[in-house]
C-alpha positions as a Markdown table, in Angstrom:
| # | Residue | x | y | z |
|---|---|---|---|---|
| 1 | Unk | -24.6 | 53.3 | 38.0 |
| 2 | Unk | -21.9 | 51.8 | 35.7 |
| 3 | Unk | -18.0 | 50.6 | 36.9 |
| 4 | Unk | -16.3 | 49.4 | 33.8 |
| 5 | Unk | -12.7 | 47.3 | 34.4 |
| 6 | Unk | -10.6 | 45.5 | 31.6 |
| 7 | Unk | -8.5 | 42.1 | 33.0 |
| 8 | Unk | -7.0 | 41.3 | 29.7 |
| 9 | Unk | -9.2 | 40.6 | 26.8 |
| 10 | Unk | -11.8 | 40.4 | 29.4 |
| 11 | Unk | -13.8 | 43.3 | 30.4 |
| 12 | Unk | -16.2 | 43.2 | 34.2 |
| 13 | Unk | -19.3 | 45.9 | 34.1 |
| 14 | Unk | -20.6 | 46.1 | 37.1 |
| 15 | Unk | -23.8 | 47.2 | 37.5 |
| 16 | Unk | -26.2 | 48.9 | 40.4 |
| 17 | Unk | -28.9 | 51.3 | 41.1 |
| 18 | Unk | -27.8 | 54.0 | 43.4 |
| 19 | Unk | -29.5 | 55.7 | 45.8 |
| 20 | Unk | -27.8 | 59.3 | 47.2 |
| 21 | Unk | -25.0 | 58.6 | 44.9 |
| 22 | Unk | -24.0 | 55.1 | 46.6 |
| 23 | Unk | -24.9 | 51.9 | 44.7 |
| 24 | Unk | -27.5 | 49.7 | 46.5 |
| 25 | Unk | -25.9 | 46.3 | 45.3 |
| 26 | Unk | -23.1 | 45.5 | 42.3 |
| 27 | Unk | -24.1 | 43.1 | 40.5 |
| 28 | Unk | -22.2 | 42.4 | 37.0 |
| 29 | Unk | -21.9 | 41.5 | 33.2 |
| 30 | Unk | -18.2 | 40.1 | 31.6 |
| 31 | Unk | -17.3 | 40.6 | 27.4 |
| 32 | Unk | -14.9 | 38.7 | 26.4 |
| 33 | Unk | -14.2 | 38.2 | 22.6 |
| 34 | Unk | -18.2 | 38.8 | 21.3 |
| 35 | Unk | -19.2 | 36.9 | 23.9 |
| 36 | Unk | -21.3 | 38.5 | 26.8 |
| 37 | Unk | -21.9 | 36.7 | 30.0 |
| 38 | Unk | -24.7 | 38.0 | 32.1 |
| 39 | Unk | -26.3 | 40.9 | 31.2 |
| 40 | Unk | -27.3 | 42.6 | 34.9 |
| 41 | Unk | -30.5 | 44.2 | 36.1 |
| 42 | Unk | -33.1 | 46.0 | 34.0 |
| 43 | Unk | -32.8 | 49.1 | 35.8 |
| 44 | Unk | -28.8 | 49.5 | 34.6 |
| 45 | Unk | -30.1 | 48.0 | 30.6 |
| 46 | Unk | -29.7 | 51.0 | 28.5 |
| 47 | Unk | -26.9 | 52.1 | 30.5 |
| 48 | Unk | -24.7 | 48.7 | 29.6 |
| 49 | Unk | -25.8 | 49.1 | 26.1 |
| 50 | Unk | -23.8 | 52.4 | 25.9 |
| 51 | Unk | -20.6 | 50.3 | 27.4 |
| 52 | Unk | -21.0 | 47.9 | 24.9 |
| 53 | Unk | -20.9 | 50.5 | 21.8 |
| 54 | Unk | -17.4 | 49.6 | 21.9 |
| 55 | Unk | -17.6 | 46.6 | 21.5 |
| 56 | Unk | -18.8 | 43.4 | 19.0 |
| 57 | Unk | -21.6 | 41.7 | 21.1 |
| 58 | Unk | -22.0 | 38.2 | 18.8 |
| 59 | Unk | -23.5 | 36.0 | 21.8 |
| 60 | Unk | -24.9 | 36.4 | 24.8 |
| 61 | Unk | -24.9 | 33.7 | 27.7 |
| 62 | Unk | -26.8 | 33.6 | 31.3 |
| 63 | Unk | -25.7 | 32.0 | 34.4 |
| 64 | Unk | -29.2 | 31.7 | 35.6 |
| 65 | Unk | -32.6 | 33.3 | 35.5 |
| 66 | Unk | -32.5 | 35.7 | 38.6 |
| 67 | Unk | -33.6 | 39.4 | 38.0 |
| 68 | Unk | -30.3 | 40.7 | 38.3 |
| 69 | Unk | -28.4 | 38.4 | 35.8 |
| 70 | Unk | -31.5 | 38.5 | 32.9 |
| 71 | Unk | -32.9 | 42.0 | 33.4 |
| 72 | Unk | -31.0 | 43.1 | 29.8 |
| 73 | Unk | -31.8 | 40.9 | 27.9 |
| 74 | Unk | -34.9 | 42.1 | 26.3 |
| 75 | Unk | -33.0 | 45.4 | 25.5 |
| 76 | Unk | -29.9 | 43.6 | 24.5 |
| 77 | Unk | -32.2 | 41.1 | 22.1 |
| 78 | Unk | -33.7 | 44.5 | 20.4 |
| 79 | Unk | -30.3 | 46.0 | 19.7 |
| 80 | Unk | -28.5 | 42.8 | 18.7 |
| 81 | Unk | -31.3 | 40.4 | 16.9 |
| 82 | Unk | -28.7 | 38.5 | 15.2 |
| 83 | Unk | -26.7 | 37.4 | 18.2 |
| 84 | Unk | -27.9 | 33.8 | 19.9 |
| 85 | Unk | -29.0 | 33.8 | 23.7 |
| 86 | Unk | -28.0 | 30.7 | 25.8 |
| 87 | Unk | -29.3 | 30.0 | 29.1 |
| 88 | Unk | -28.8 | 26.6 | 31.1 |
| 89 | Unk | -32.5 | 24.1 | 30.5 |
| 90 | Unk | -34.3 | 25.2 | 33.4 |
| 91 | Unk | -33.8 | 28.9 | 33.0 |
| 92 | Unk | -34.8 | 29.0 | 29.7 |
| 93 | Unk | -38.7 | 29.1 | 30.7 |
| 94 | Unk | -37.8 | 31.8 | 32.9 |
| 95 | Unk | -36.5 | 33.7 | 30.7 |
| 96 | Unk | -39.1 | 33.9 | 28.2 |
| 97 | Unk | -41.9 | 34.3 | 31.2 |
| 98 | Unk | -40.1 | 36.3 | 33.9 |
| 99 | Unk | -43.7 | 36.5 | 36.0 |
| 100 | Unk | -42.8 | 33.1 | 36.9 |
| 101 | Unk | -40.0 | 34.0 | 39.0 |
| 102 | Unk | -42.7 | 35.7 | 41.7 |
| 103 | Unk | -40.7 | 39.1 | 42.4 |
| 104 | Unk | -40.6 | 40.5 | 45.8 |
| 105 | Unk | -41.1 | 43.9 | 45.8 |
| 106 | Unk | -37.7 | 44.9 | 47.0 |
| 107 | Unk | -36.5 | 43.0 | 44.0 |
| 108 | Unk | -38.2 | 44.5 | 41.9 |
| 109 | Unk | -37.1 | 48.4 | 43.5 |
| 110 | Unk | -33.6 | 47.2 | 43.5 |
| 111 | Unk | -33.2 | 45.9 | 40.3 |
| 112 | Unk | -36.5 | 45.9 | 37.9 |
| 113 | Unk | -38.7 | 43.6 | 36.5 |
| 114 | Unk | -37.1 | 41.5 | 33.1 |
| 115 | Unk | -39.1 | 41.5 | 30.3 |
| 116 | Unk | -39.8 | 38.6 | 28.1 |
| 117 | Unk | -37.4 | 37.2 | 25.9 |
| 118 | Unk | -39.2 | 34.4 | 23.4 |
| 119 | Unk | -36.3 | 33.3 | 21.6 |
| 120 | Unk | -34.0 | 31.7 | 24.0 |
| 121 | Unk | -31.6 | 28.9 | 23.5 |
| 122 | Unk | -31.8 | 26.2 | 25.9 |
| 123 | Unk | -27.2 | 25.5 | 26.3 |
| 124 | Unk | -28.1 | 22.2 | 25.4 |
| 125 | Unk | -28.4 | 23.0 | 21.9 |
| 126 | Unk | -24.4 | 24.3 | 21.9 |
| 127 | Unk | -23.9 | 20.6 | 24.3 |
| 128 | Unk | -22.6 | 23.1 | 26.9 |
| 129 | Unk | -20.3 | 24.6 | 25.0 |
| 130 | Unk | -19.7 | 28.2 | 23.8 |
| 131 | Unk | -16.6 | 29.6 | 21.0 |
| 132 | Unk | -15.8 | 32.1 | 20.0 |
| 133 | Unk | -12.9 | 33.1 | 17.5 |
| 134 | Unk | -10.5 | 32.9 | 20.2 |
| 135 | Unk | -11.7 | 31.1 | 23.3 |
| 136 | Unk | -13.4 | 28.3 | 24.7 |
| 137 | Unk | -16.4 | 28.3 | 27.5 |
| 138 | Unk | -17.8 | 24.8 | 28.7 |
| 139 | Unk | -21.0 | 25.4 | 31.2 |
| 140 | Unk | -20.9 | 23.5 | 34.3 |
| 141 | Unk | -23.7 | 22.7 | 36.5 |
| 142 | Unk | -23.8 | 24.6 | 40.0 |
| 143 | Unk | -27.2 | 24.6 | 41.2 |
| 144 | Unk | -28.0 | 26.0 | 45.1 |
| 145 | Unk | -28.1 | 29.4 | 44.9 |
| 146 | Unk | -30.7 | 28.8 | 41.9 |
| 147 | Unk | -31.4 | 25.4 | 40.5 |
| 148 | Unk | -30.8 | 26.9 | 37.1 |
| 149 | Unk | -27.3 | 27.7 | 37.4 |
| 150 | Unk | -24.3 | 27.1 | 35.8 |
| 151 | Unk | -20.8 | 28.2 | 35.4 |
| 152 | Unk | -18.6 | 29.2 | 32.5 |
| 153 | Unk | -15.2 | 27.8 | 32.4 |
| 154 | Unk | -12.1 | 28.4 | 29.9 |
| 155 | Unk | -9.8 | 25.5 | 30.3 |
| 156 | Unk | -6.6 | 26.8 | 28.6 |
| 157 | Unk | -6.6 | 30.0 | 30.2 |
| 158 | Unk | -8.3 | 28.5 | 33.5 |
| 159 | Unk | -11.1 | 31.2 | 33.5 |
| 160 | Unk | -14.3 | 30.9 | 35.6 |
| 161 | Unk | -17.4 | 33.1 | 35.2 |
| 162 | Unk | -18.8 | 31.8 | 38.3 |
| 163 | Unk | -21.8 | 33.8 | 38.6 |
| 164 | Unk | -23.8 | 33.4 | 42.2 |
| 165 | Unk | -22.4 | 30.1 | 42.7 |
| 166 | Unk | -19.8 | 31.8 | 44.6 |
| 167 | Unk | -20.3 | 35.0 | 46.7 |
| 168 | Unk | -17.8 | 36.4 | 48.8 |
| 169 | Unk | -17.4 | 37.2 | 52.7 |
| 170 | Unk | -19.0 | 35.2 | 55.5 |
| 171 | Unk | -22.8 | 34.4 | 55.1 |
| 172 | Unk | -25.2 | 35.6 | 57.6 |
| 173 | Unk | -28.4 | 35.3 | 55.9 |
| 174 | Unk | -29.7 | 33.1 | 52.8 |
| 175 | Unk | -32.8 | 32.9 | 51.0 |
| 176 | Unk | -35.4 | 30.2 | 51.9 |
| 177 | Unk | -35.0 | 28.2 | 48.3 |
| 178 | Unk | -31.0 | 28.3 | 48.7 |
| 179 | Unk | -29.8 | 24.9 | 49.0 |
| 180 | Unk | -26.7 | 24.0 | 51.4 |
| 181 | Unk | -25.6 | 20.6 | 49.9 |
| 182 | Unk | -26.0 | 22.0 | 46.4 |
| 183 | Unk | -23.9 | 25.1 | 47.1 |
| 184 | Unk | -21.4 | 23.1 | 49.2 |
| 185 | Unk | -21.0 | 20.8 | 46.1 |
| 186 | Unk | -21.1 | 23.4 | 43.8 |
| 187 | Unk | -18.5 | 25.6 | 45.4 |
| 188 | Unk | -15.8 | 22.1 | 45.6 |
| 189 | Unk | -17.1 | 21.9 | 41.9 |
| 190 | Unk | -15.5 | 25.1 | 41.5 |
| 191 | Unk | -12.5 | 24.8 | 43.3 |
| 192 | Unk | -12.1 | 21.0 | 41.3 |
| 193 | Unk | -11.5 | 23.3 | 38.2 |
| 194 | Unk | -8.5 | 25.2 | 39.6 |
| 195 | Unk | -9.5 | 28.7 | 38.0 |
| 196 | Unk | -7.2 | 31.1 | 37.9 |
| 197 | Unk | -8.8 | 34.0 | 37.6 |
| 198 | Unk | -12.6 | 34.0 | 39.2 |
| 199 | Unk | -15.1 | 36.1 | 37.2 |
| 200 | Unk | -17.5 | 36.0 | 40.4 |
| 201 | Unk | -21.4 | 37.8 | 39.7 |
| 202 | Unk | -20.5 | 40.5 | 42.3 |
| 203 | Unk | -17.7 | 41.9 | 39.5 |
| 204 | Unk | -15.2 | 41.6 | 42.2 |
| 205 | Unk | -12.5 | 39.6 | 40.5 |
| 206 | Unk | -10.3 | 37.1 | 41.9 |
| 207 | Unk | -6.7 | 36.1 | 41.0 |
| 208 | Unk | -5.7 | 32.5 | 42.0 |
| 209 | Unk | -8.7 | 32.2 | 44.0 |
| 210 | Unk | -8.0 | 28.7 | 45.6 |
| 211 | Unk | -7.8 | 30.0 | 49.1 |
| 212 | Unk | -11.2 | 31.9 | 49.0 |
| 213 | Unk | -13.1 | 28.9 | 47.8 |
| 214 | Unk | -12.0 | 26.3 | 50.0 |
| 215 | Unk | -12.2 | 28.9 | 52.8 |
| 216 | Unk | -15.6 | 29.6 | 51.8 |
| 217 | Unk | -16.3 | 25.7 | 52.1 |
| 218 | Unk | -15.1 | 25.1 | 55.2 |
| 219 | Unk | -16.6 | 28.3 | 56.9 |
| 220 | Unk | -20.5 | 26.7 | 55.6 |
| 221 | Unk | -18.7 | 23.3 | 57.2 |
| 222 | Unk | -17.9 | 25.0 | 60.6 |
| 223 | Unk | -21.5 | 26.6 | 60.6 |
| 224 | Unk | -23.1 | 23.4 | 59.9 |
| 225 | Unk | -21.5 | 21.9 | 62.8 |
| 226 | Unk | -22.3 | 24.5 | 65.0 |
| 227 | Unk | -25.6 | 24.0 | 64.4 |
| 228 | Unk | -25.7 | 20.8 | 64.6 |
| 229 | Unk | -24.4 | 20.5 | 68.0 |
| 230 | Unk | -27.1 | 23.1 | 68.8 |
| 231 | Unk | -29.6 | 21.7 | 67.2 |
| 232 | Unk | -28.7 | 17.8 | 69.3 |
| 233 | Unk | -29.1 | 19.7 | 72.4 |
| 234 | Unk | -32.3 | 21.0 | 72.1 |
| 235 | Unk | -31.9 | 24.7 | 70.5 |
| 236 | Unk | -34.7 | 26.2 | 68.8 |
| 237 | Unk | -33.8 | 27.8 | 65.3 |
| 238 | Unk | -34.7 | 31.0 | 66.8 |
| 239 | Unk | -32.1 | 31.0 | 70.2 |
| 240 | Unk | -29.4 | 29.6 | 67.3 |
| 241 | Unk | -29.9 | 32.9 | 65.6 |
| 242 | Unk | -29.2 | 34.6 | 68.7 |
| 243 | Unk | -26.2 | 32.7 | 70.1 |
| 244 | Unk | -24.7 | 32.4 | 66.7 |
| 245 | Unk | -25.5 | 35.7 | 64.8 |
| 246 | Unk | -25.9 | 38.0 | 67.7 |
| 247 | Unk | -29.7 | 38.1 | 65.9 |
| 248 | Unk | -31.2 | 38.7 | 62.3 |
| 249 | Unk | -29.5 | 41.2 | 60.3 |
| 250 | Unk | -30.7 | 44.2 | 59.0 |
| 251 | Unk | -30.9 | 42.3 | 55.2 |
| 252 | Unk | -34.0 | 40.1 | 56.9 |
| 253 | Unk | -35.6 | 43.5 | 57.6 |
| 254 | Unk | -35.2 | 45.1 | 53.9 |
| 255 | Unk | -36.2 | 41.9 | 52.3 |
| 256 | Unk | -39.2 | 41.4 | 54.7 |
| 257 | Unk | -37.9 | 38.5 | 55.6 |
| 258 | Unk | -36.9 | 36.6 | 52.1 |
| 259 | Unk | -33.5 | 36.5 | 53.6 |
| 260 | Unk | -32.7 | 35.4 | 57.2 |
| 261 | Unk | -30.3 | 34.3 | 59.4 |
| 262 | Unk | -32.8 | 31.7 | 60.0 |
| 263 | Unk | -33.4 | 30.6 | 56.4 |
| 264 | Unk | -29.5 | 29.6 | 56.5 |
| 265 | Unk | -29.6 | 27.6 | 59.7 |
| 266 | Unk | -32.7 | 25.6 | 58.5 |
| 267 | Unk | -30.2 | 24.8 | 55.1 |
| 268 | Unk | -27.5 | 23.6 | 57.1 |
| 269 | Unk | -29.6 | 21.4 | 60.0 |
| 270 | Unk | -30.9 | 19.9 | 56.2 |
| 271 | Unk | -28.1 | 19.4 | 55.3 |
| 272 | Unk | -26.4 | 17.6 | 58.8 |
| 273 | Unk | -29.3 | 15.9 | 58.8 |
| 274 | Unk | -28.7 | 14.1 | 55.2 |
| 275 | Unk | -24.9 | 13.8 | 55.7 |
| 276 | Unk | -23.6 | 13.7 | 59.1 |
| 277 | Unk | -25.9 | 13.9 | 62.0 |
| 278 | Unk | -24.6 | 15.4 | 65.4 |
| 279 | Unk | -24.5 | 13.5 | 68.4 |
| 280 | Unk | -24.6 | 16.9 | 71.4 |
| 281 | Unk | -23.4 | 14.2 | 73.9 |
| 282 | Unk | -20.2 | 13.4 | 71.6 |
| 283 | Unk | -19.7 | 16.9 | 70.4 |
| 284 | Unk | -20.2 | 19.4 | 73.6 |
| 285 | Unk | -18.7 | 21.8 | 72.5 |
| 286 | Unk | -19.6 | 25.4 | 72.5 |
| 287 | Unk | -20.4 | 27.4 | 69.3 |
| 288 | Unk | -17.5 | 30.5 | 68.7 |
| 289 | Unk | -18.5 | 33.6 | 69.4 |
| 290 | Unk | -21.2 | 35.5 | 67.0 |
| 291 | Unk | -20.8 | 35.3 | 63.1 |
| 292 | Unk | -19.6 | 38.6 | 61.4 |
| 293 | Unk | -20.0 | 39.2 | 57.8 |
| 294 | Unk | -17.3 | 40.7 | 55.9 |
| 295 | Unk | -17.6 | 42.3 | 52.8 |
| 296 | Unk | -16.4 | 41.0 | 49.7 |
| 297 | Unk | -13.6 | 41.9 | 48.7 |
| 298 | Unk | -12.2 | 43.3 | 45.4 |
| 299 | Unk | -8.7 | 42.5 | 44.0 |
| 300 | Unk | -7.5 | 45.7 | 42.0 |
| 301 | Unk | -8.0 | 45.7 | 38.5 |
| 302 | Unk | -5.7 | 46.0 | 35.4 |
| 303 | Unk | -6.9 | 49.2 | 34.6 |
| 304 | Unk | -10.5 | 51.0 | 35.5 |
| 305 | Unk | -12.9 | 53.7 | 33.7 |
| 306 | Unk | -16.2 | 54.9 | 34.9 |
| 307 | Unk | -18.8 | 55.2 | 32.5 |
| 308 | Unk | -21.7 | 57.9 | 32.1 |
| 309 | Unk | -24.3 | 57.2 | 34.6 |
């Protein structure tokens, strides 16, 4: 399943498998100018290479090495072998050996298995920095959600292909190897830039997006804190997960357990533990009521076509 949108010279393909007509999860790819960001899953490849008939494709750029963001590149290296591909240092062995990322299987049913790509370009090569004839893209450093990942930022325009680094709605479950300090740092990262338009990896674009990102700071913040104060009085991880998330969600079911409510309360105890312990005698507080998760939402685009499925 393809959803094709144009904001300006920049056009967002999103990108998911569908199951009874209804996609399973958007994930997405950005052109702008030659230059292709992201390339989505394997199981959408050939279908994105039909999208980008239309257009030049002169380079080709990764925000990091998860299946979703890679899985076209082999494809996309067979149809255009002239055109460079970038990925951030620690990706770039990834890449060219995608075993090593150790696929679940839903991953795998949900998105597909990347193939090899050999000739990689590590971005250190460009010294972080993409052109092309008429813009600018500087890679920024935004590990957590991988420790591979980076950002793409235009500076006259204030463009930012954020990729993963920032997903939207309130978080209810996280994967074990997600990193709270590095997401919380990489998300004010973001927000130091002062984008504004957000390019996000769910394809969901943002205008002015200021609010979201501090929002989505403070909300980790607040659940930090709650745990924390939990944690000092004696909570297991396990009664936390009840009293702040009404229980697991379904997600910890269909990913047999990669992604939990719990993974996400471990991060942040890590993380109060390494910047600001909780005392439960100075902070009794109680925790608010259980977290919902909101879906992300999309800001309407400039204009929309669907392309053949």
């Amino acid at each position: 399943m393809i959803d094709v949108e144009h904001h300006g010279s920049v056009i967002a393909i999103r990108m998911a498998r569908s199951l009874l007509g209804r996609p399973l999860y958007w994930t997405a790819a950005y052109w702008v100018d030659g230059l292709l960001i992201d390339t989505g899953p394997a199981c959408t490849a050939r279908q994105l290479l039909r999208v980008l008939e239309q257009v030049p494709v002169e380079q080709i750029a990764v925000t990091h090495a998860h299946e979703d963001h890679i899985g076209g590149l082999a494809l996309l290296r067979a149809r255009y072998p002239d055109a460079p591909i970038y990925a951030p240092r620690a990706a770039v062995d990834l890449v060219r050996d995608p075993e090593k990322l150790g696929l679940q299987l839903y991953r795998k049913l949900v998105w597909g298995v990347p193939r090899s790509v050999a000739d990689v370009r590590s971005l250190d090569d460009a010294d972080d920095l993409l052109t092309t004839k008429e813009f600018t893209f500087r890679a920024v450093e935004t590990p957590g959600h991988s420790r591979d990942h980076v950002a793409y930022f235009e500076p006259r325009y204030r463009w930012l292909f954020s990729g993963d680094a920032f997903i939207g709605g309130r978080d209810t479950a996280w994967a074990g190897e997600f990193d709270f300090f590095a997401i919380v740092s990489s998300l004010r990262t973001l927000a130091s830039m002062r984008p504004e338009r957000l390019f996000p990896g769910s394809g969901h674009v943002r205008r002015t997006p200021q609010a979201e990102l501090h929002g989505k700071v403070n909300d980790l913040l607040q659940l930090s804190r709650e745990a924390g104060k939990l944690d000092a009085a004696g909570y297991s991880v396990a009664e936390m997960v009840e009293m702040l998330f009404d229980g697991e969600p379904r997600l910890r079911f269909w990913t047999q357990g990669h992604f939990s409510a719990a993974n996400l309360l471990r991060s942040a105890l890590e993380y109060n533990h390494v910047v600001a312990p909780v005392d439960a005698a100075a902070s009794p507080d109680l925790p608010r009521p259980p977290r919902k998760r909101s879906d992300d939402p999309q800001d309407p685009p400039a204009s929309r076509s669907l392309d053949t499925r």
